[in-house]
C-alpha positions as CSV (number, residue, x, y, z in Angstrom):
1,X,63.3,86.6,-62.2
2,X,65.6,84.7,-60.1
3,X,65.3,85.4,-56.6
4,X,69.4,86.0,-56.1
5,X,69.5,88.6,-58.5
6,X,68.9,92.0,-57.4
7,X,65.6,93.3,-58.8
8,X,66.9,96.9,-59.2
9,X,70.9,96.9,-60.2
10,X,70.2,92.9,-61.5
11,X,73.2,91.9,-59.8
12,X,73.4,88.1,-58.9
13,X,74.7,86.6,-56.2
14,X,75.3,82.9,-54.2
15,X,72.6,82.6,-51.7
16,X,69.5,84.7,-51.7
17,X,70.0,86.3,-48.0
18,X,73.2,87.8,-49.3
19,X,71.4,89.7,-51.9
20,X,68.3,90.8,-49.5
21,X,71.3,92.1,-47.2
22,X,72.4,94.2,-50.4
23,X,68.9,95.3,-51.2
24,X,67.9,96.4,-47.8
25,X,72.0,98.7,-47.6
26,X,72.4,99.8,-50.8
27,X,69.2,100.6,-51.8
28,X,67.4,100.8,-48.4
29,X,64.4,98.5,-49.4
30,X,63.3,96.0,-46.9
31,X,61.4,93.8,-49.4
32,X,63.0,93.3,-52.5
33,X,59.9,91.6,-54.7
34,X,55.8,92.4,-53.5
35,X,54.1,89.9,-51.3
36,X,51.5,87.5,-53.3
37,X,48.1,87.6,-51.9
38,X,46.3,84.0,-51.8
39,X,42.8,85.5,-52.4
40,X,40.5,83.8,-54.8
41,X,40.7,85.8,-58.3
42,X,37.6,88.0,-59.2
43,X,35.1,86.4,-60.7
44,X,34.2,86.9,-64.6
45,X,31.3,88.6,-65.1
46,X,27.7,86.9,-65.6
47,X,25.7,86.9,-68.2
48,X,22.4,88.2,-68.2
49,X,19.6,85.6,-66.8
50,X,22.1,83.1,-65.1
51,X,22.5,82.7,-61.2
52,X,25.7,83.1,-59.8
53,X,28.1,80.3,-59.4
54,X,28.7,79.5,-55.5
55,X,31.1,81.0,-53.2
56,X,34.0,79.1,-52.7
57,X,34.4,76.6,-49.7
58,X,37.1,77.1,-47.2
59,X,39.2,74.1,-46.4
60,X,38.3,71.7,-44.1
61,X,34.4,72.7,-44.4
62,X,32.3,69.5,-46.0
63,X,30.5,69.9,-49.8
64,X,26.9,70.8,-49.7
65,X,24.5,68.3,-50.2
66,X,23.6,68.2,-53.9
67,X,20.1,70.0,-55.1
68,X,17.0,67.1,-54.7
69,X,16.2,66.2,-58.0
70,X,12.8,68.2,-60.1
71,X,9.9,66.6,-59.3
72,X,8.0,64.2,-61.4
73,X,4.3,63.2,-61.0
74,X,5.0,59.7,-62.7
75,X,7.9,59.2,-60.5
76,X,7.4,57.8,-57.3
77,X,9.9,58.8,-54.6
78,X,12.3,55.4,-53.5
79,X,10.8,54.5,-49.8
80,X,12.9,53.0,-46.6
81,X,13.2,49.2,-47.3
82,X,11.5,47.8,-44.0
83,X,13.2,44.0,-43.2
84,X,11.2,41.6,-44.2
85,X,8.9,39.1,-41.7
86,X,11.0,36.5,-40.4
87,X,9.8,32.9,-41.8
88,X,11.1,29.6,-41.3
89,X,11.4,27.5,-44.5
90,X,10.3,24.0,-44.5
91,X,12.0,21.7,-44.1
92,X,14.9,22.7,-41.8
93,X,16.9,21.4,-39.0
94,X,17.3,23.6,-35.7
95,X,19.1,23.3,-32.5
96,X,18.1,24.9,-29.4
97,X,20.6,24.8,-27.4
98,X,21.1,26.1,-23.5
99,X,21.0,24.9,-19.6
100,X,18.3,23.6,-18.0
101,X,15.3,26.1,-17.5
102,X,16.5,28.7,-19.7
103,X,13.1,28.5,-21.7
104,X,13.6,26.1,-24.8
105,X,10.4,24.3,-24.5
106,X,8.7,27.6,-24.1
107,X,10.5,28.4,-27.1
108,X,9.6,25.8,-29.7
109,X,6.1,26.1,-27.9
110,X,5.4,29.5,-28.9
111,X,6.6,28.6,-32.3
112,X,4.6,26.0,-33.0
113,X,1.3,28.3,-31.7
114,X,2.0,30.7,-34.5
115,X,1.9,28.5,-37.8
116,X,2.9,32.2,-40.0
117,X,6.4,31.8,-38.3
118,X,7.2,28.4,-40.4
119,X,5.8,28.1,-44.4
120,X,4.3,26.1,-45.7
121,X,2.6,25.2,-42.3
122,X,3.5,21.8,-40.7
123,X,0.5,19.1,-41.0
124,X,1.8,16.9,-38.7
125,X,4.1,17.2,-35.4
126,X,5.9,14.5,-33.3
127,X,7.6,14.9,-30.3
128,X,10.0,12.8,-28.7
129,X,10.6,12.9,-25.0
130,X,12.7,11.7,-22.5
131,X,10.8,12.6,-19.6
132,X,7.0,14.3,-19.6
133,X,7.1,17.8,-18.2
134,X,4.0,20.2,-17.3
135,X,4.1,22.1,-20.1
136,X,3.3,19.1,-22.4
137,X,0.0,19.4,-21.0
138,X,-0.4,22.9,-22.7
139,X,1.3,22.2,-25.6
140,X,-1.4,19.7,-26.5
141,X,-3.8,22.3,-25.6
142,X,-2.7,25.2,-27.3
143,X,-0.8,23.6,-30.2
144,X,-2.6,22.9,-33.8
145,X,-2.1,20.6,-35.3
146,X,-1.9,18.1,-32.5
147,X,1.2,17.2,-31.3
148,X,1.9,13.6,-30.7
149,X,4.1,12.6,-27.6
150,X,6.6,9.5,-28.1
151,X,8.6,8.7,-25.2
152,X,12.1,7.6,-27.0
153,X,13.1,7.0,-30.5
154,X,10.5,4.8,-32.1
155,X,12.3,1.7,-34.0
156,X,10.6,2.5,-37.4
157,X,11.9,5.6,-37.4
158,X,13.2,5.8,-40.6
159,X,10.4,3.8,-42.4
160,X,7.8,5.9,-44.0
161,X,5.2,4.2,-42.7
162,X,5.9,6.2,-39.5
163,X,7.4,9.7,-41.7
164,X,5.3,9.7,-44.6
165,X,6.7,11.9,-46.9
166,X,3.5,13.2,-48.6
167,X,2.8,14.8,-45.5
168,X,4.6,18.1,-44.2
169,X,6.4,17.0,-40.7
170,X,7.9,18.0,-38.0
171,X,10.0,16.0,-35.4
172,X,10.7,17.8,-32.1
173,X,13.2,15.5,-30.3
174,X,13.3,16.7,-26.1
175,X,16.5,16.0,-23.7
176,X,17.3,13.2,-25.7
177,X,21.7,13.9,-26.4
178,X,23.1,10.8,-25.3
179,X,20.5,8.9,-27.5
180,X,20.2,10.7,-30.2
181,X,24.1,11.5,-30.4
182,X,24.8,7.6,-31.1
183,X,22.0,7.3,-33.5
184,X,22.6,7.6,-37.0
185,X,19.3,7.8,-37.9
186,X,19.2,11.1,-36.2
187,X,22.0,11.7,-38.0
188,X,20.8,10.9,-41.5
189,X,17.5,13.3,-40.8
190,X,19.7,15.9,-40.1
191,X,21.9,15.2,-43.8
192,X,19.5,13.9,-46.5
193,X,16.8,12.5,-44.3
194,X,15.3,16.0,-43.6
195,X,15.1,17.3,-47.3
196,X,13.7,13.9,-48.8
197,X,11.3,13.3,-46.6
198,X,9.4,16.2,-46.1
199,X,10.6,16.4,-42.4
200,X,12.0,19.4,-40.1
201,X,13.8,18.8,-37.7
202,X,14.4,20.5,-34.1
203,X,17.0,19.3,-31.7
204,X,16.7,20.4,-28.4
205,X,19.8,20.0,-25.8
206,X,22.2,21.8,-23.0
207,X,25.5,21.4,-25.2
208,X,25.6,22.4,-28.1
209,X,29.3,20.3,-28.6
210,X,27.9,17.0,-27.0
211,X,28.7,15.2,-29.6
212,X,32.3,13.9,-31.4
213,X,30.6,13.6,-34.5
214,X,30.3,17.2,-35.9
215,X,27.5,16.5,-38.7
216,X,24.5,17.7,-37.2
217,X,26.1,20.9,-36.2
218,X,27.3,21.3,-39.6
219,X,24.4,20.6,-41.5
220,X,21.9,22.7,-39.2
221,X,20.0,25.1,-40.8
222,X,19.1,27.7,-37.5
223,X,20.9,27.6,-34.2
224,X,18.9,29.2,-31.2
225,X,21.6,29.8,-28.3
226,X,20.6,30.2,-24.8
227,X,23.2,32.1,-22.2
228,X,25.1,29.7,-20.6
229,X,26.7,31.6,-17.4
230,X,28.7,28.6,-16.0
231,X,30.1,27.5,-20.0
232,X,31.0,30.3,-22.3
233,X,33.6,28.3,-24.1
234,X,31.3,26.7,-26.2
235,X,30.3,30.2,-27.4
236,X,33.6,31.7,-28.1
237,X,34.6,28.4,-30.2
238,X,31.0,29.0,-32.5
239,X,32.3,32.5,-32.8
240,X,36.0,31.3,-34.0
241,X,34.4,29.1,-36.3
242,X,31.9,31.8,-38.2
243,X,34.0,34.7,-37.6
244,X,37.3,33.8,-37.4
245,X,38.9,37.6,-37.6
246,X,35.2,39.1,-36.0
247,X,35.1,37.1,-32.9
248,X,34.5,40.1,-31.1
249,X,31.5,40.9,-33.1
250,X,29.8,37.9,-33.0
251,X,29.9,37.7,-29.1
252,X,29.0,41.5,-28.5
253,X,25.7,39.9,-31.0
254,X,25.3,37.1,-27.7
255,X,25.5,39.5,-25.2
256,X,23.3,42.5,-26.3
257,X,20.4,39.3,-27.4
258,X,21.2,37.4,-24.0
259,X,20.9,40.4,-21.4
260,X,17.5,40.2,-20.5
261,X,16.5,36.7,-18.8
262,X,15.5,33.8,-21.3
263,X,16.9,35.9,-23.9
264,X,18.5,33.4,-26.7
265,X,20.3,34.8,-29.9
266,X,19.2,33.1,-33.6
267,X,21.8,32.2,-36.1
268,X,20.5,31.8,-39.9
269,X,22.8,29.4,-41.3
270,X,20.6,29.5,-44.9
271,X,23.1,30.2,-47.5
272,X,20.5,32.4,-49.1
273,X,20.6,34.7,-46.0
274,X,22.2,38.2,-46.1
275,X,25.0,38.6,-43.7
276,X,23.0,42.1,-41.9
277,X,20.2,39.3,-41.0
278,X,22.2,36.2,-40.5
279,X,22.6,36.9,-36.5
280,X,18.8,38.2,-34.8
281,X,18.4,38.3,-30.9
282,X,15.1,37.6,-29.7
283,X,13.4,36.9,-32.6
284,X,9.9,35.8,-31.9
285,X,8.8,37.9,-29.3
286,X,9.9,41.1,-31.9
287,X,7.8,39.9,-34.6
288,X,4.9,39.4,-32.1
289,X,5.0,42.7,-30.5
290,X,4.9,44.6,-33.7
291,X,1.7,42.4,-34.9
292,X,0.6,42.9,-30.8
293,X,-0.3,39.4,-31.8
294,X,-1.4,37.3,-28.2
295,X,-0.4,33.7,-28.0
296,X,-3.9,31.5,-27.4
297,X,-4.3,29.7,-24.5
298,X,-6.2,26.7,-23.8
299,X,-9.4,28.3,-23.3
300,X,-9.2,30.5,-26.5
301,X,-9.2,27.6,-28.6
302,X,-12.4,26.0,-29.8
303,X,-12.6,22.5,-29.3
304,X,-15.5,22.1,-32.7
305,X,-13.0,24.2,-35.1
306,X,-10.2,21.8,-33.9
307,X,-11.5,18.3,-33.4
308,X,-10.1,17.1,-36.5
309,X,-7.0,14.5,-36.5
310,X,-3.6,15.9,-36.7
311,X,-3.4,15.4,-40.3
312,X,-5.8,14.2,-43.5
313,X,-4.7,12.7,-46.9
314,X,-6.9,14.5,-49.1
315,X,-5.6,12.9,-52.1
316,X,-6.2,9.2,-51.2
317,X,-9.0,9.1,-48.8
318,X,-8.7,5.4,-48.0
319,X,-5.5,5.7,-46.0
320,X,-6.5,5.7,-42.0
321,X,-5.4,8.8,-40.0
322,X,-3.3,8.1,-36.9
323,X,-6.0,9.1,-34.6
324,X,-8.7,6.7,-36.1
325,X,-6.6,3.8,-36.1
326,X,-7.3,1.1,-33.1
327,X,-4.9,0.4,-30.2
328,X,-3.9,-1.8,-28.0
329,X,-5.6,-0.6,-24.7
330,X,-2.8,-2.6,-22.8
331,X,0.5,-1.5,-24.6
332,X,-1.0,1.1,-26.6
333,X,0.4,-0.2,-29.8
334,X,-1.4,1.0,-32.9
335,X,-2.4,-1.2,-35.3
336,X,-4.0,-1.2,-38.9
337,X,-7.2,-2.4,-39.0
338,X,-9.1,-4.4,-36.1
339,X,-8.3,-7.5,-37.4
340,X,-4.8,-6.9,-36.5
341,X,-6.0,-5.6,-32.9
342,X,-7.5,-8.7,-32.1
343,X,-4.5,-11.0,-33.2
344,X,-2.4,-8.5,-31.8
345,X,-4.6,-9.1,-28.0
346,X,-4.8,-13.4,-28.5
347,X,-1.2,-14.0,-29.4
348,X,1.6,-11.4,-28.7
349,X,0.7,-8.1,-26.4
350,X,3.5,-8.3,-24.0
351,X,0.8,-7.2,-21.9
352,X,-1.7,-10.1,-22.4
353,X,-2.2,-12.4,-19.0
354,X,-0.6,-15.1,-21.2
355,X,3.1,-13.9,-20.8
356,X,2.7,-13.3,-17.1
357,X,4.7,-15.4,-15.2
358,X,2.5,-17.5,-12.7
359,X,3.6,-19.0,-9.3
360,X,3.2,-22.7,-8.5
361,X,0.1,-23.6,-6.8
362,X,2.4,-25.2,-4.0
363,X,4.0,-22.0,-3.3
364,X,0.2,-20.0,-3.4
365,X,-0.9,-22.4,-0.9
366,X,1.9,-21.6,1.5
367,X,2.0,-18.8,3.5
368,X,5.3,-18.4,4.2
369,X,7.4,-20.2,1.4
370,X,10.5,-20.3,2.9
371,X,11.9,-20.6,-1.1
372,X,9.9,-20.3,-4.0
373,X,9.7,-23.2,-5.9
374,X,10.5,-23.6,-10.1
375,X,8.2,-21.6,-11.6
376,X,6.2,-21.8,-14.9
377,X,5.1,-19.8,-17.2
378,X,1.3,-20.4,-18.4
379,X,1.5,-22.2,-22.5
380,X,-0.6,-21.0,-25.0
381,X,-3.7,-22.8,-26.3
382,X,-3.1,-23.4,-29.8
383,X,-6.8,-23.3,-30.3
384,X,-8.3,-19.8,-31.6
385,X,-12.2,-18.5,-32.2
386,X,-10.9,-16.4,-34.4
387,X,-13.3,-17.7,-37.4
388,X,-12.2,-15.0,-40.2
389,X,-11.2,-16.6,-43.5
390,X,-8.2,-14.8,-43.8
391,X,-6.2,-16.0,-40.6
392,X,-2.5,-17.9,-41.6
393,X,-2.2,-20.7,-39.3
394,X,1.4,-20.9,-40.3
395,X,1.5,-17.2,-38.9
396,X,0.0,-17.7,-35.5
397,X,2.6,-21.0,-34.7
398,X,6.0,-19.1,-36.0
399,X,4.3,-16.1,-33.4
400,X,4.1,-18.4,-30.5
401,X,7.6,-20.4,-31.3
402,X,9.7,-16.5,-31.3
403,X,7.7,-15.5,-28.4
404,X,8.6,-18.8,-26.2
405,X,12.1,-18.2,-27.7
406,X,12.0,-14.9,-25.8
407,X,9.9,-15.5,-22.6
408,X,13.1,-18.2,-22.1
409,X,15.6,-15.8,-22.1
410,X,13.9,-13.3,-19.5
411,X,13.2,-16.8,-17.5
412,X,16.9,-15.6,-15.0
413,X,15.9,-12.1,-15.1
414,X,12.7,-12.5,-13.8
415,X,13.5,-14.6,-11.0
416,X,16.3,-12.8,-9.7
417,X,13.8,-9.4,-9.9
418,X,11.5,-11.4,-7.8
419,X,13.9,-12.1,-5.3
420,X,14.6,-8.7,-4.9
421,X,11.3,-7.5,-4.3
422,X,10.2,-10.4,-1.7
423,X,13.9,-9.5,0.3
424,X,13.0,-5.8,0.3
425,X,9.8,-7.0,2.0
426,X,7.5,-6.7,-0.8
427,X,4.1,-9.5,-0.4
428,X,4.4,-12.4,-3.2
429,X,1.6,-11.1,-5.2
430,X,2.9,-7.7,-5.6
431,X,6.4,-9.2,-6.3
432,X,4.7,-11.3,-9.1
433,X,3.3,-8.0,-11.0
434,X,6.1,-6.0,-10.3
435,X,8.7,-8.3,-12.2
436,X,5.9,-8.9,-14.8
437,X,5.9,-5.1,-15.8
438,X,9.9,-4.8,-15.7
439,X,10.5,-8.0,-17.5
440,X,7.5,-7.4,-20.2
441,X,9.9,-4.7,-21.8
442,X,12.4,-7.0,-22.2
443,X,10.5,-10.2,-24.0
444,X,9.0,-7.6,-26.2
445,X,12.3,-6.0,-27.5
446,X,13.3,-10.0,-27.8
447,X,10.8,-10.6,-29.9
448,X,10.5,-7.9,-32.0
449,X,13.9,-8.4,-33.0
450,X,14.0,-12.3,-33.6
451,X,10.6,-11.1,-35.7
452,X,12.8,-8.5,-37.7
């Protein structure tokens, strides 16, 4: 029924307050129609054997969980998925990047001492320095296999008879940004070089922008970033970069991993990564405490179990080990056999009392040479003992002919480094040896590349 028609005389009217006026004078009652009630209707009746359905929820009140599901014997109840044990897959490229003292020595250190961190374990490490540090000393105590210290980039760097890619490798390279940022042989390592050649690669520096030349950011697999109070800008721009709407994010991730002192923050750049994993703080020392795993020292190791060399070919047991090869006990150059060693001593160590630079025998029998007179340097006698049949006489004069090339053109170096020293008050024997050592660098770099 309409609600402007009166329920008892069914007159209509315009509006409905007119005809509740009429209602309520002409036939004195207040309400004209009964009030609905909102209650929930009764419910039907049940059927024997069946449980009553539930009461209704009122509003605003969350479901109830659903019923667990019957219990089955040959079904075994889904368990937590636990993340799995962080591993670092060879080969990769890394940069540790951070200030000075913020603990990234300690940090590849403590990688290297547990191999179960990086698989397939590394057979052979190399590390390149810039300057020796103390802890060296207990990296090559602690560390398996042994590491070899390089001071600098070797020049055969990207032959593989230094990298041999049958072997699993890893090159560590120390404090060395402005070399290794001009280098594109660093640079190729860190694009195809790594992959092809059985190598990883860590990088460790104090900038992680030091360098114009973007590719070895780009193409590194893990970045390990130490707090940097004084520079956060380098920071902020990584985060821009990954998370260019979740800047936020990513720098609340630096600062709940950097906190605590020489903490550093990991990011996994593997594509195959999840995102949930893809940013870890303080990585190693988790893993570690949940094994309560403790790092060797020097005097946990046994010397007998670890005396062999830092790597074996197994498959072609002819091959010499670095270890077992002979050096040069002046230069330390390592050579192939000790055939080469002694030809190596007789006609071209830049060490070798034949490229010293002697003084005339007028100016040793003066005391006090007011001026040193021209000075020699000593020739080579052509003749050799060196009776083995497989000597190249041709070999031994085009040595001697590159190396006289080069002694000539350290001739004006040396003498104005022997000037120095004798004006600084250094004695004439001392001035000899000391411009002997800092011009020897120089005829060997000479000769090596007239040779090559």
């Amino acid at each position: 029924m309409d609600d402007k028609t009166c329920p008892v005389c069914k007159l209509q009217f315009s509006r409905k307050d007119v005809m509740m006026r009429h209602h309520r004078n002409k036939h004195g009652i207040t309400e004209p129609y009964p009030l609905t009630s909102h209650a929930e209707p009764p419910p039907p009746p049940q059927r024997e054997g069946t449980s009553p359905p539930p009461p209704p929820q009122k509003e605003g009140t969350a479901p109830p969980p659903p019923p667990p599901p019957p219990h089955d014997e040959d079904t075994a109840a889904p368990q937590k998925e636990e993340t799995e044990h962080l591993v670092f897959k060879h080969p990769f490229t890394m940069t540790v990047s951070g200030p000075t003292s913020c603990g990234k020595t300690f940090f590849v250190k403590q990688l290297l001492q547990n191999s179960r961190f990086i698989q397939p374990t590394i057979q052979r490490i190399i590390w390149l320095y810039r300057r020796w540090q103390p802890l060296y000393d207990d990296i090559q105590k602690t560390v398996r296999p042994y590491v070899e210290f390089i001071q600098g980039i070797p020049v055969d760097l990207e032959k593989d008879s230094f990298i041999d890619p049958s072997v699993r490798n890893m090159i560590v390279l120390d404090d060395l940004m402005s070399t290794s940022a001009k280098d594109p042989r660093i640079t190729d390592l860190f694009t195809e070089g790594s992959h092809h050649r059985n190598l990883s690669v860590v990088v460790l520096n104090q900038n992680l922008y030091f360098s114009k030349d973007p590719t070895q950011r780009r193409n590194c697999h893990y970045l390990v970033l130490f707090n940097n109070p004084v520079d956060k800008q380098q920071i902020m721009t990584l985060g821009r970069q990954m998370y260019p709407g979740k800047v936020l994010y990513f720098l609340e991730k630096f600062e709940e991993s950097t906190s605590k002192p020489f903490g550093y923050l990991l990011v996994d750049l593997k594509p195959t990564t999840s995102e949930s994993n893809r940013l870890l703080g303080n990585v190693l020392q988790q893993q570690l405490a949940k094994t309560n795993e403790v790092i060797p020292t020097s005097n946990d190791i046994n010397t007998e179990q670890h005396s062999a060399a830092p790597y074996s070919y197994q498959d072609n047991p002819s091959k010499q080990t670095y270890e077992n090869m002979p050096s040069c006990d002046d230069c330390g150059v390592v050579l192939d056999s000790m055939h080469d060693l002694q030809r190596h001593i007789k006609h071209w160590c830049p060490e070798n009392e034949s490229f010293k630079r002697k003084r005339d025998s007028k100016d040793l029998d003066n005391e006090n040479p007011s001026k040193k007179s021209a000075s020699e340097w000593i020739e080579y006698d052509g003749g050799s003992d060196d009776s083995s049949e497989d000597v190249n006489i041709d070999d031994n004069e085009g040595y001697k002919t590159i190396l006289h090339a080069a002694i000539d053109t350290a001739k004006d170096t040396w003498d104005k480094k022997y000037d120095k020293y004798v004006k600084e008050g250094m004695n004439e024997e001392d001035a000899i040896q000391q411009s002997n050592q800092k011009i020897s660098p120089l005829v060997q770099r000479q000769f090596f590349k007239t040779l090559y």
